[in-house]
C-alpha positions in Angstrom: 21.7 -6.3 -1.7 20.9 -3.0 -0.6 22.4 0.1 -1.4 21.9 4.2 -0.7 20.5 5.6 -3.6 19.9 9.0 -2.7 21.7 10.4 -4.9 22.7 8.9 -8.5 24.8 5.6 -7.7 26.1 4.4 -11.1 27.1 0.9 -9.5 23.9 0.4 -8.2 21.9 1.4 -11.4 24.3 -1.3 -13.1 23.9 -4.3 -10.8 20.2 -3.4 -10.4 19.7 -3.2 -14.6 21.9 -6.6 -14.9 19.9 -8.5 -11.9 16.3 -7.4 -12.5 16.5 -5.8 -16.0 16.4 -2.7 -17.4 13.2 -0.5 -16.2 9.7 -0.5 -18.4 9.3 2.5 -20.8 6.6 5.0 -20.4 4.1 3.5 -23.1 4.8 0.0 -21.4 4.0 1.5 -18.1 1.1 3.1 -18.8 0.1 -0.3 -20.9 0.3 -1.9 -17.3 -1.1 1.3 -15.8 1.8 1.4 -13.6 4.8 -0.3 -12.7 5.5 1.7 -9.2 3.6 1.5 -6.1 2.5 4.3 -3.4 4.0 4.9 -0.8 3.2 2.8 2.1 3.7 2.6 6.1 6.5 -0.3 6.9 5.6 -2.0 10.0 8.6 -4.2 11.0 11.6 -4.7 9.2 14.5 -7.7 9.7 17.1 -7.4 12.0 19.8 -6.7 8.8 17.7 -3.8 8.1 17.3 -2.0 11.7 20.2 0.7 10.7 18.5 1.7 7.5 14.9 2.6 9.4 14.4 6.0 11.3 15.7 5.5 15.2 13.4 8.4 16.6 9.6 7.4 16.9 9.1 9.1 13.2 7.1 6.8 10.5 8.9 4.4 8.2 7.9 4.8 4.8 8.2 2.4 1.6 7.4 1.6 -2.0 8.3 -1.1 -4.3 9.3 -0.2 -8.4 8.3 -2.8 -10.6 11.0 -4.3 -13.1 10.9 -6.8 -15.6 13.1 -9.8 -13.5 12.2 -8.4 -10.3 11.4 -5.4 -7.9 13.3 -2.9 -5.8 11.7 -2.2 -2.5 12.7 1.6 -2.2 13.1 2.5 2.1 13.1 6.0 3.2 14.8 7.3 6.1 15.0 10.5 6.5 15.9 12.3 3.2 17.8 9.2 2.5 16.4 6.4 0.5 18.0 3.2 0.2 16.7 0.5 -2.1 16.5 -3.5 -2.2 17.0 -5.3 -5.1 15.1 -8.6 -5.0 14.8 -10.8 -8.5 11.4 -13.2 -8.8 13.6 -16.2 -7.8 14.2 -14.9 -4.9 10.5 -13.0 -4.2 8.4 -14.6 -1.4 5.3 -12.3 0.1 3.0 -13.0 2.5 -0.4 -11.2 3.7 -0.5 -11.6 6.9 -1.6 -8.7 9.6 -0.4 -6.5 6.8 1.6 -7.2 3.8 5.4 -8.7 3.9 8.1 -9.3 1.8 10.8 -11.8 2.5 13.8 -12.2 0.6 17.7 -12.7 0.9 16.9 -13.5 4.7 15.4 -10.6 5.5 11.8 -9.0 5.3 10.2 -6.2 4.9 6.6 -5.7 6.5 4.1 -2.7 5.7 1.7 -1.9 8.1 -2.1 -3.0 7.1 -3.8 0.5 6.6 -5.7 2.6 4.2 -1.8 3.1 2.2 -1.9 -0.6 2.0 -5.4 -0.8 0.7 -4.7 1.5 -2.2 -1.8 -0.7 -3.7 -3.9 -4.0 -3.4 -3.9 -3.8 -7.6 -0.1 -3.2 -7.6 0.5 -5.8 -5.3 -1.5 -8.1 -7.3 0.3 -7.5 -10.4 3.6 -8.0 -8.7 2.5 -11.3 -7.5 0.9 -12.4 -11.1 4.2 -11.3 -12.8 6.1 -13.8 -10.4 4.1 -16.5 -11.2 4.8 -15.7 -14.9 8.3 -15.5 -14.2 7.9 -18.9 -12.4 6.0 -20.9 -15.3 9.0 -20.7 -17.5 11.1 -23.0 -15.1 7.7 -25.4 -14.8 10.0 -28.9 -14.6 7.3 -31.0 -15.0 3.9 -31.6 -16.9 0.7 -31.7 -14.8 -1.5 -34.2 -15.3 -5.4 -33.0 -16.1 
C-alpha cells in the first residue's frame, strides 16, 4: 500500500503504526545509530509504481525509515513524497547491479552508486532485523 504523504495523512500514520509499529524513540535510534537511510538514486521501479516516479528526465530519489515490524520506502517526486509500507513478512531484497526491494508485487530498485555505498550499514541492519523478525516463526529445530 502506498500512499501521498506530503503532507500529514492521519490514515496513513494509523495503518502504517498498526502494520509496522509505532516508530523508534530518539535514545533507541541513536542506540541503533540510526533507523533512517540517505537518500539514494532509484534506478527502476515496477510497473504499479511508473505514476508515482518523475515523467521528465529529472532523477528519482528514495530512502527507506526503519520501523520495528517493517520499513517504509519513502519516493520523492517532485515536492511530493509518497511512501510504501512493507512489513518483514512481506520484505524480500536483492543486490544485484544495484540494490532492490521487492514486495507486494512490485519493486523498487536504487541505482548502484556512491548514495548506495554510504547506506551499505543501514542496509545491513535492515536485513539483520528481518532475519530477527523471521527467527521467531522458526517451525522447526535444526539439527547440529
Amino acid at each position: 500500500m502506498i500512499y501521498n504523504t506530503t503532507h500529514t495523512n492521519k490514515e496513513a500514520q494509523t495503518i502504517f503504526n498498526d502494520l509496522l509499529g509505532k516508530g523508534f524513540s530518539i535514545i533507541e535510534s541513536i542506540k541503533m545509530r540510526g533507523t533512517g537511510s540517505k537518500r539514494m538514486m532509484i534506478n527502476e521501479v515496477g510497473i504499479g509504481f511508473k505514476k508515482y516516479m518523475n515523467t521528465v528526465a529529472d532523477i528519482n530519489y528514495g530512502n527507506i525509515e526503519l520501523r520495528r515490524k517493517g520499513i517504509i520506502v519513502h519516493i520523492n517526486k517532485g515536492l511530493q513524497t509518497f511512501s510504501w509500507a512493507i512489513p518483514f513478512y512481506q520484505l524480500h531484497t536483492y543486490k544485484t547491479n544495484g540494490f532492490s526491494i521487492h514486495a507486494h508485487g512490485n519493486f523498487v530498485r536504487f541505482k548502484n552508486n556512491k548514495l548506495l555505498k554510504e547506506n551499505k550499514k543501514f542496509i545491513n541492519k535492515i536485513i539483520d532485523l528481518k532475519i530477527e523478525h523471521d527467527k521467531q516463526y522458526d517451525f522447526y529445530t535444526p539439527i547440529n
